[in-house]
C-alpha positions in Angstrom: 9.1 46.3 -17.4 7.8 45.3 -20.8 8.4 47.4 -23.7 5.5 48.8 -25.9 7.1 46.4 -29.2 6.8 43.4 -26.7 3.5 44.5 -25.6 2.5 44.8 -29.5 4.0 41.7 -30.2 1.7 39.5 -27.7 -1.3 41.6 -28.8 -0.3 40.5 -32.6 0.4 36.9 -31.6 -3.3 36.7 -29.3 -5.0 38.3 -32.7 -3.1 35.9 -35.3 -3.9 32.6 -32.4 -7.8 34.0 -32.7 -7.5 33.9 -36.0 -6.4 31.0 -37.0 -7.8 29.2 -34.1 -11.5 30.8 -35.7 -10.4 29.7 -39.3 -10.0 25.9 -38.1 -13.0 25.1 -36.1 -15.2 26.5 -38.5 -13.2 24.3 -41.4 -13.9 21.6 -38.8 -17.8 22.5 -38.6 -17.7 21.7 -42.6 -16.8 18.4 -41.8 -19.1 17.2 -39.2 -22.3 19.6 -39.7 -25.3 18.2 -41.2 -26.1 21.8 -41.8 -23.1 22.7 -43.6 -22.6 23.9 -47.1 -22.5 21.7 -49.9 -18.6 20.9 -50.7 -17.7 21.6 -54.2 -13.7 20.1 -53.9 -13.4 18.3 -51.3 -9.2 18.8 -50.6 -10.3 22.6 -49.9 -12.4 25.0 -48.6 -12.7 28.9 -48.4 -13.7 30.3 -44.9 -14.5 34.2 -45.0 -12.9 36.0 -42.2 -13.9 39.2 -41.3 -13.6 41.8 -38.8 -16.9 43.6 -37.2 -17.2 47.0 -35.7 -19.6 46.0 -32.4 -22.5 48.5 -31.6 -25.0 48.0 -28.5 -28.4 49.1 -29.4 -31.2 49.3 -26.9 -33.9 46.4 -27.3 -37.1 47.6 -25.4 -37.6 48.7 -22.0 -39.2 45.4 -21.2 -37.9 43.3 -17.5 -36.4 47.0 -16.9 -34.6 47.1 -20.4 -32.3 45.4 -22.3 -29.6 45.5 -25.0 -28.0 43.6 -28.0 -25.2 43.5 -29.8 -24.9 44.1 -33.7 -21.6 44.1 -36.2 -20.8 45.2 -39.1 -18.3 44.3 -41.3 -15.4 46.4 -41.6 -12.9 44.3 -43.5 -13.4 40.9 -44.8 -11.3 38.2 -46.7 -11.4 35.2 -47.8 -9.0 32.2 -46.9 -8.5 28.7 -48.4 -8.1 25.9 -45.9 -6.8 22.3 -47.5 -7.5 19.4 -45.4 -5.6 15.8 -45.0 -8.0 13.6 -44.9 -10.5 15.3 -42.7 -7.7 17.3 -40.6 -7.8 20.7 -42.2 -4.8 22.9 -42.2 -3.6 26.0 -43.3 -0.6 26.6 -46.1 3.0 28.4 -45.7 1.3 31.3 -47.7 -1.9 31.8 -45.8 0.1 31.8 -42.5 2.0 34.2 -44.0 -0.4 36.1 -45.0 -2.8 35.8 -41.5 0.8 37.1 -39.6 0.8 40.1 -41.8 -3.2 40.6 -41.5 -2.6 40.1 -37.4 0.1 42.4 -37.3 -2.0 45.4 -39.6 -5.5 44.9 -37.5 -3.9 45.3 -34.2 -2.7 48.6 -35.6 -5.4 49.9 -37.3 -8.5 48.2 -35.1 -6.3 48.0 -31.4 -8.6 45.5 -30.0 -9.4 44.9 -26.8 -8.8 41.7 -26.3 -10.7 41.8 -22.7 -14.1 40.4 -22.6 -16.7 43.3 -21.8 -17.9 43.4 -18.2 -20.5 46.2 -18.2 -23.6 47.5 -20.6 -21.7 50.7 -22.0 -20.4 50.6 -25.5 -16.5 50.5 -25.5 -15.0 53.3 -27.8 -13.5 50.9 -30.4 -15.4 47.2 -29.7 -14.2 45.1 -32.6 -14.4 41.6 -33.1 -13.2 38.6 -35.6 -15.7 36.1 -36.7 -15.8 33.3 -39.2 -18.2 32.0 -41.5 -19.3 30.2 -44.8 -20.2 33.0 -47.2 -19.6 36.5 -47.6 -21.8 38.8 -45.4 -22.5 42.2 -44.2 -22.9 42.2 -40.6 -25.0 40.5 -38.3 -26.8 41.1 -35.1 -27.9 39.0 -31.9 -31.5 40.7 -31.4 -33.9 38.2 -29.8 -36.9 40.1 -28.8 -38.7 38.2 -26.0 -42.3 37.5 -26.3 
């Protein structure tokens, strides 16, 4: 039978392998996007992560209803990535600092690290997203003309 700290511990390590898994493809996406951001230093860039608190909304009763999803930021920080070339990789301190950020999420958010298989909003539906800039949410509305 596992214990509650081993259960803990593999819900840390899936958050801080989201993480940093997150962090590195979108360091990657600087690289080979057309459509990325302008690179000011090209040895390093800062990636925002953040974590959203994930609301269903209803969209319309159009084709017998339907829903979307919108976030909004709860915490965010910003993290440097350096790169090798054009491999980017994260530092001793930043690993550090992602394990202690994994470990304090899992406490405080307790995410559900299923994927959702029904319209009803979960009680506490967070997720971790990446991106370029600093922001305050988003939301995936696409009305349907």
């Amino acid at each position: 039978m596992e214990t509650q700290s081993e259960n803990i511990a593999d819900r840390v390590q899936t958050v801080f392998e989201r993480i940093t898994g997150q962090i590195l493809n979108q360091a990657r996406k600087t690289r080979y996007k057309k459509d990325a951001p302008v690179k000011r230093d090209y040895n390093r860039e800062v990636i925002y992560l953040s974590v959203d608190l994930v609301t269903r909304h209803y969209g319309g009763p159009e084709e017998g209803g339907w829903w979307y999803d919108a976030g909004e930021v709860v915490e965010q920080h910003a993290v440097v990535v350096q790169y090798v070339g054009e491999i980017p990789y994260l530092s001793k301190l930043e690993i550090s600092f992602l394990t202690s950020l994994a470990q304090n999420w899992v406490e405080e958010y307790d995410f559900d690290t299923s994927h959702r298989s029904s319209m009803a909003q979960r009680k506490n539906d967070y997720s971790i997203r990446t991106s370029f800039e600093p922001d305050d949410g988003w939301s995936d509305y696409h009305p349907y003309c």
